[in-house]
N, C-alpha and C positions, 0 to 999 in steps of 0.2 A: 132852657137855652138850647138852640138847637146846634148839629154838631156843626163844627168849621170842615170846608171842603175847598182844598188847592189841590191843582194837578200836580201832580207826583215831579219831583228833579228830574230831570230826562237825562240819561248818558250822554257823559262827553263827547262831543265827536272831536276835536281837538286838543290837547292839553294847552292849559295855559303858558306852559312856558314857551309854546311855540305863537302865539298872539300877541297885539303889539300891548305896547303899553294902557292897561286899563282901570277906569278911575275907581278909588277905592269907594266903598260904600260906603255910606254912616255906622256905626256899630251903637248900641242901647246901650247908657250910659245906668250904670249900676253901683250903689253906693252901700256897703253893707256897714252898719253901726253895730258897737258891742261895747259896752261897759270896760269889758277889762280883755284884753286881747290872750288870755292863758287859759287854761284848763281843757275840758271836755268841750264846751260851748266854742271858746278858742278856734279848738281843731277843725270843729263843723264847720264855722266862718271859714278860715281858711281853705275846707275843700270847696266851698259852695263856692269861695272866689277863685280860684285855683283850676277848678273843674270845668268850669262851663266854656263854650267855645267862642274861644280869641278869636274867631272872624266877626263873631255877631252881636258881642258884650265887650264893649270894656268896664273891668271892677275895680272896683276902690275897696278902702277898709278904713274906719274912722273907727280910733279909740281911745284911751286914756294912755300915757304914755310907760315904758315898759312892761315885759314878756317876751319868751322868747320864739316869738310865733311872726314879726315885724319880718326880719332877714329871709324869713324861706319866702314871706308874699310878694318882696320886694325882688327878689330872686326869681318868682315865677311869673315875673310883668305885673302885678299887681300894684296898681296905684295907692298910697298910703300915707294916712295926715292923723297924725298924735294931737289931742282936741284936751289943749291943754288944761283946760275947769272942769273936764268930767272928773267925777268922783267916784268909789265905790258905793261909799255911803250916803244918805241923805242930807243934802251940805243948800238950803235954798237958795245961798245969794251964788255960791258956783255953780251952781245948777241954773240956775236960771244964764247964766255967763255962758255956760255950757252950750245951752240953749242958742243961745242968739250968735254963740259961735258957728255952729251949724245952720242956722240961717241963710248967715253969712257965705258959708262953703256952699250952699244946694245954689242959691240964689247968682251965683258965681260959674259954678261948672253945669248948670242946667242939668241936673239927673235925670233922665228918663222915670226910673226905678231906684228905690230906698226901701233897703231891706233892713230893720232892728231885728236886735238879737237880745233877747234876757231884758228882765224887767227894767231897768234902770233907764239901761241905752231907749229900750223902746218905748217909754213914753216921753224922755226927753226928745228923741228923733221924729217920734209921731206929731208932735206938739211943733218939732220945727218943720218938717215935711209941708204940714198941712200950712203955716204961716208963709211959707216960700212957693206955694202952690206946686209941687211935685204931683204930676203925673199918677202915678202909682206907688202905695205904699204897702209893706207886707210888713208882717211880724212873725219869727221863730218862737215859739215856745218850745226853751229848753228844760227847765225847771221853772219853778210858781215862786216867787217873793214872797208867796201866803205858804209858807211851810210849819210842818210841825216842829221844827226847830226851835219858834218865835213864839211870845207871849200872846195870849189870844190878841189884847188891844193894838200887838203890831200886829199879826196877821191882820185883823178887821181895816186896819189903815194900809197895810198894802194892798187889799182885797179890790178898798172901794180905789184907791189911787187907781189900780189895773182896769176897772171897769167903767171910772172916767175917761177912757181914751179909748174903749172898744172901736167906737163909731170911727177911728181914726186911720183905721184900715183897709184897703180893698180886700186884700187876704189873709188869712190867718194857717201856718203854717208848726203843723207839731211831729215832734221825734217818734212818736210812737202812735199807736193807736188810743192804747191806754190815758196817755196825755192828752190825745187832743180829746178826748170823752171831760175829762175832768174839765177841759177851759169851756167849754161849753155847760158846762154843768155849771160851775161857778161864774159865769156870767160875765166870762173873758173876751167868746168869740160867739158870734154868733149862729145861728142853728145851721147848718149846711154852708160856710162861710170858709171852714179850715179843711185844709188837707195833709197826708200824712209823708213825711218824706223819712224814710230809714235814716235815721244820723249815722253817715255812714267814716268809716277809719280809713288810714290807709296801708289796706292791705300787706304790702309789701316790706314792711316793716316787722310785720310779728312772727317772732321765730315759734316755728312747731317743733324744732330735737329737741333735745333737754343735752344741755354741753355737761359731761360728770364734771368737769373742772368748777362749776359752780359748786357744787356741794365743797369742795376742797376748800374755795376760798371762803365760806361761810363758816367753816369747821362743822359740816355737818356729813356726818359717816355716809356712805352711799348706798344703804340697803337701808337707811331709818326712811319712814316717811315723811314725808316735806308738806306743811299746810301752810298757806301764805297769801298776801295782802299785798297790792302797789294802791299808792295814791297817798296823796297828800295829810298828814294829820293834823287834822280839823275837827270839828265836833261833828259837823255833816258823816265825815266815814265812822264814826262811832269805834274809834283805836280803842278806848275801857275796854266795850265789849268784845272788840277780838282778844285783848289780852284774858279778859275772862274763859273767854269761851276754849282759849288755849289750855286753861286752867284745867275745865273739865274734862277735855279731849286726853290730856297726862294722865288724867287718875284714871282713867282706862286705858290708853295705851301710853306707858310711861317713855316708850321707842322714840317718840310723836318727836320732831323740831318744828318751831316757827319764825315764820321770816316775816318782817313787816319791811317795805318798801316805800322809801319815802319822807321827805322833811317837812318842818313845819311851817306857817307864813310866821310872821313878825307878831301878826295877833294871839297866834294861837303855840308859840314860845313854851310858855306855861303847864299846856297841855301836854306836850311831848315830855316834860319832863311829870308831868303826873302818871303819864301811861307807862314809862321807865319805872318810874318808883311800885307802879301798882304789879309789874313782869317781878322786881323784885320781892316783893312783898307777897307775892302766889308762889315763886320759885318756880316760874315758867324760864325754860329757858328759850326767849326769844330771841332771835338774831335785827338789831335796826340796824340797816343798812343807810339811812340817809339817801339822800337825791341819789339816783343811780342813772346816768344815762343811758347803760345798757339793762333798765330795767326790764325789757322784754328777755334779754337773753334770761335773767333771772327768775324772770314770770315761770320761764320753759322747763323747771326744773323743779317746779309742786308738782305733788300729787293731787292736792287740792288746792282749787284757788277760791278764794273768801272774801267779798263782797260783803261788809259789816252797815253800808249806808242807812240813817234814818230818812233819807228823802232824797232822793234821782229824779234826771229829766227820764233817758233811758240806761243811763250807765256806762258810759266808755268802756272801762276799765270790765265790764263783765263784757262788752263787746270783746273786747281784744282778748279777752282770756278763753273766750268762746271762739274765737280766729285761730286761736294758740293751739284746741285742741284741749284745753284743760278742763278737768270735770270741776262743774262751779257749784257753789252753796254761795245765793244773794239773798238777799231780805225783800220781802216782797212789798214792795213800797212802788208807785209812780208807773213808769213803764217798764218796771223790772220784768214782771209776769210778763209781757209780751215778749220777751227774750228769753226766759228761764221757765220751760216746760217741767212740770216735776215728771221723772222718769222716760224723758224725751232727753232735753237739753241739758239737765245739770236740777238740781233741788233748790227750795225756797223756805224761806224762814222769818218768824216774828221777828219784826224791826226793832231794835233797841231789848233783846231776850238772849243773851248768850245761851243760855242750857236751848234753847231752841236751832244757832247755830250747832251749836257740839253736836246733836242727835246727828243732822244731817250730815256733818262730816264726817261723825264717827261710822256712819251709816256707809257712805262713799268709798271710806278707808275698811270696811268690812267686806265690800264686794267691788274689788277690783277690777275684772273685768263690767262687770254693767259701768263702772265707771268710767272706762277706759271707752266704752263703746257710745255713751250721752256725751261724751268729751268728743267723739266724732264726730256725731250729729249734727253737735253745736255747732263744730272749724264747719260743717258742708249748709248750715243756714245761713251763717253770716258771710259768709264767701260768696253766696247766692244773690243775698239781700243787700247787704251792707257796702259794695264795692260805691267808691265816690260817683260813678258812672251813672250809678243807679239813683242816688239821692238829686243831682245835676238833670238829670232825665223829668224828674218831679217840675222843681224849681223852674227849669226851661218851659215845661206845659204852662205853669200856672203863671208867670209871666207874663209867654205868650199869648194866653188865652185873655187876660187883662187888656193886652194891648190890640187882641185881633189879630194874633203872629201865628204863623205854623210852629211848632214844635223840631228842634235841628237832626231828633233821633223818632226814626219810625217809631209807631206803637203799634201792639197785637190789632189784628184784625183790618191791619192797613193794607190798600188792593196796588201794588206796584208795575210798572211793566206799563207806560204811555196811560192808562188811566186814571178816572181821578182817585183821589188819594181820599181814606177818611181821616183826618187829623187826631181829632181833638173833638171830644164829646161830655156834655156836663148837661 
């Protein structure tokens, strides 16, 4: 394809508040679908609708109803419809209701663009897309349905469900590098079809002090070292294995506290109380904190921060912890390695192998400063990379380039100043 060329915006000679009244333009109607409006995937949604510019997009957000991610979209002009038969799980006769609810909704507000997010939404949304005849349709790959989580015979049937609806795409859109390698590998998207947009946080949110009065409230002395966890416990964060891995890090430094950060869903109840009995039964002394809402101030107060997941899109939570400033030990699964440099960014470790975390954090906790300095690293990547500016910059090309649009933010190598402009090249 050859590149797009539109002449550059010329400077104002006027400002508009001095011209008379002038007609609005159309704005490209954008409808992002997601399974369940929380978590990591959640937050992406929300920047990507949140981000992009209100002159030239209006977004929507379609999802199953609660989370508590609805009030900030709604708050930030985001349009939003609770798509009452989606399901988490595989449910055919709501699913397909699901379905034809979304029909319904495209066929109604004419989308320009329909963007799915996570396996679910996206091939319910793909399936209604393409029956409503939408324009353009993209897909976020945040995580794989086909994970190691799952019995081979469900992974093989989510695999083939994913690869039913490849064709169902213009674009194909993944969190990391890493990730989008795999969907193309596994026969998700097609060869040169996907591109990569940083899942990016927001910024401004993650504290880098560390407040001593956290340690006070945890009761944990203020010259021990602090190794710790936020996120949800689930089987996906592999809580056993932190609690293990906590196990080993004591019998070498018996100094050691641990904090886990974080409640459990309704499913996984059970869990949280096995991972209690197992801190008890090692005689670790872990501190659970439960949902925290000021879990970043919390974050800010490890020495090390601890990523236990057996399978990530790219990892929020070691985003943010890498935002923080904090030296990270993650398990090198999905796009974790594309964020987690060993002796760059923070250390990496066998997925679902406690004695493999403990080395690395015993490791971290033995040389303070190189720790103290990958923890800098990290806060100066992801500050660089990660800002919503920059993921919104992707999404706006890729788009645009669907539709034969400019892009709303210059890109490198663009010639400004009355001549033409290069836009956009693929």
């Amino acid at each position: 394809m050859t590149a797009t060329i539109w002449p550059a915006v010329p400077r104002w000679i006027v400002p508009r508040s001095r011209l008379p009244e002038q007609p609005e333009l159309p704005r490209t109607k954008v409808l992002h679908v997601i399974t369940r409006f929380i978590g990591g995937s959640g937050g992406n949604t929300l920047l990507s609708a949140t981000g992009m510019d209100a002159d030239r997009y209006e977004t929507w957000v379609a999802s199953m109803p609660g989370g508590p991610l609805w009030e900030q979209a709604e708050a930030a002009g985001v349009r939003t419809v609770r798509l009452r038969h989606m399901r988490e799980r595989i449910s055919p006769g709501q699913d397909l209701l699901a379905c034809l609810e979304l029909v319904r909704l495209l066929r109604r507000e004419r989308f320009t663009v329909v963007h799915t997010h996570c396996s679910k939404a996206g091939l319910i949304a793909r399936v209604a897309a393409t029956m409503a005849g939408t324009p353009v349709v993209v897909h976020t790959f945040h995580i794989f349905a086909a994970h190691e989580g799952l019995s081979r015979p469900r992974r093989l049937a989510y695999l083939l469900m994913d690869r039913a609806v490849r064709r169902l795409a213009d674009r194909y859109v993944a969190v990391s590098p890493r990730v989008a390698q795999q969907a193309v590998e596994q026969r998700l998207a097609p060869p040169g079809g996907i591109v990569v947009a940083p899942s990016a946080i927001e910024l401004d949110d993650v504290q880098t002090r560390a407040d001593a009065s956290v340690r006070d409230e945890l009761g944990v002395p203020r010259d021990a070292p602090l190794v710790g966890t936020v996120g949800r416990i689930v089987a996906q964060k592999r809580p056993l294995d932190f609690v293990r891995m906590c196990a080993l890090v004591q019998a070498v430094r018996p100094e050691t506290r641990f904090v886990m950060v974080g409640d459990a869903t309704l499913e996984s109840a059970g869990l949280e109380e096995q991972t209690r009995a197992e801190a008890d039964r090692l005689g670790v002394p872990v501190v659970f904190t439960g949902f925290r809402p000021d879990a970043p101030r919390i974050a800010a107060a490890f020495d090390v921060y601890v990523v236990p997941s057996l399978y990530e899109g790219l990892g929020r939570a070691v985003t943010e912890a890498m935002a923080s400033g904090r030296p990270v030990v993650a398990t090198a699964v999905n796009g974790v390695p594309d964020l987690v440099t060993p002796g760059a960014t923070g250390l990496l470790a066998e997925p679902a192998d406690p004695e493999s975390l403990a080395r690395s954090v015993l490791w971290l906790l033995d040389h303070p400063d190189d720790a103290a300095a990958m923890g800098a690293c990290g806060r100066e990547r992801v500050l660089t990379h990660f800002a919503p500016s920059v993921m919104c910059q992707v999404l706006d090309a890729t788009y645009g380039e669907l539709l034969g649009q400019p892009p709303a933010l210059p890109v490198p190598g663009s010639v400004v100043g009355g001549r033409a402009e290069v836009l956009r090249s693929a």
